[in-house]
N, C-alpha and C positions, 0 to 999 in steps of 0.2 A: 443487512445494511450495505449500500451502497458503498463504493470508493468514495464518490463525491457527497456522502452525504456522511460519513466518516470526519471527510476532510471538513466539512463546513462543521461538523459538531465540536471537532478538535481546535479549531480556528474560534468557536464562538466560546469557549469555553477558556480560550488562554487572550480573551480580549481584543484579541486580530484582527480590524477591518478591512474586508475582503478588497480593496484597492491596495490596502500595503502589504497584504500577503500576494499579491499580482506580483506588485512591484518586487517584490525582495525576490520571489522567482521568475523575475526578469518575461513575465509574460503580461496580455491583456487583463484591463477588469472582464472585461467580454469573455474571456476564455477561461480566466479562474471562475466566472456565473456559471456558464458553460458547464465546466466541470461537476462544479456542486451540483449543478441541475440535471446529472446524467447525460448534458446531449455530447458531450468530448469524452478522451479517455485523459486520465494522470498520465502525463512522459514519464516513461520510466526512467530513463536521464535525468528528473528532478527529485527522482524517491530522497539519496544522501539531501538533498538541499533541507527540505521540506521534513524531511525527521529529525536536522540539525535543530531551524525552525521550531518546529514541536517538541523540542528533545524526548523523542521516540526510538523507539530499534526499527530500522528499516523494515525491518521483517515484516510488521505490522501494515505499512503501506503495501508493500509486496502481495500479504494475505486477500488484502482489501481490492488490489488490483484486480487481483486472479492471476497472479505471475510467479516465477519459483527464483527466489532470490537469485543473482545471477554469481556467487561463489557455489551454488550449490552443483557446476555445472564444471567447476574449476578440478576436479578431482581426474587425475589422468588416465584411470582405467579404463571408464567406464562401468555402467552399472548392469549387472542382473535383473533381469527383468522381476522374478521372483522377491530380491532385495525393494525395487520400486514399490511393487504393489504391499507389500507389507508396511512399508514406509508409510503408504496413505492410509492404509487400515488402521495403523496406529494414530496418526493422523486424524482421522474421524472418530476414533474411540474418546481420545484426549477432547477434542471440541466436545461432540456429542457430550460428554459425561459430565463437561461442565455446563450447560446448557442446562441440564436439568435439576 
């Protein structure tokens, strides 16, 4: 599933017409079609708006982007490369295994 097709299932699903979901994030109907139709990306700038919106965990938008939360980048060390990839093994394990 798409971002935009995400978004227009969650929009159609809490009754939202797609001009007031424009509106409330202060952009086009043009560009929220756009969106749902794949030819734009989601601003990441609008993920908090739009999961308020939704009452969703940003995360989920994030997922749906293809983008890594951006506190996830907040951590002052830095990371282990080893740490990383584990991280998404586990990451595909958890998806994968609910999928099936």
């Amino acid at each position: 599933m798409t971002v935009g097709e995400y978004i227009a299932h969650q929009r159609k699903v809490r009754s939202i017409r797609q001009k007031d979901l424009a509106s409330t994030l202060e952009i086009s109907i043009q560009y929220m079609h756009d969106i749902e139709k794949g030819n734009r990306q989601f601003p990441r700038h609008l993920v908090p708006k739009l999961a308020a919106v939704f009452k969703i965990d940003p995360d989920l938008l994030y997922f749906y982007i293809g983008i890594l939360p951006p506190d996830i980048f907040d951590y002052p060390f830095g990371f282990r490369d080893e740490r990383i990839l584990a991280a998404f093994a586990s990451l595909r394990d958890a998806l994968f295994d609910i999928a099936r």
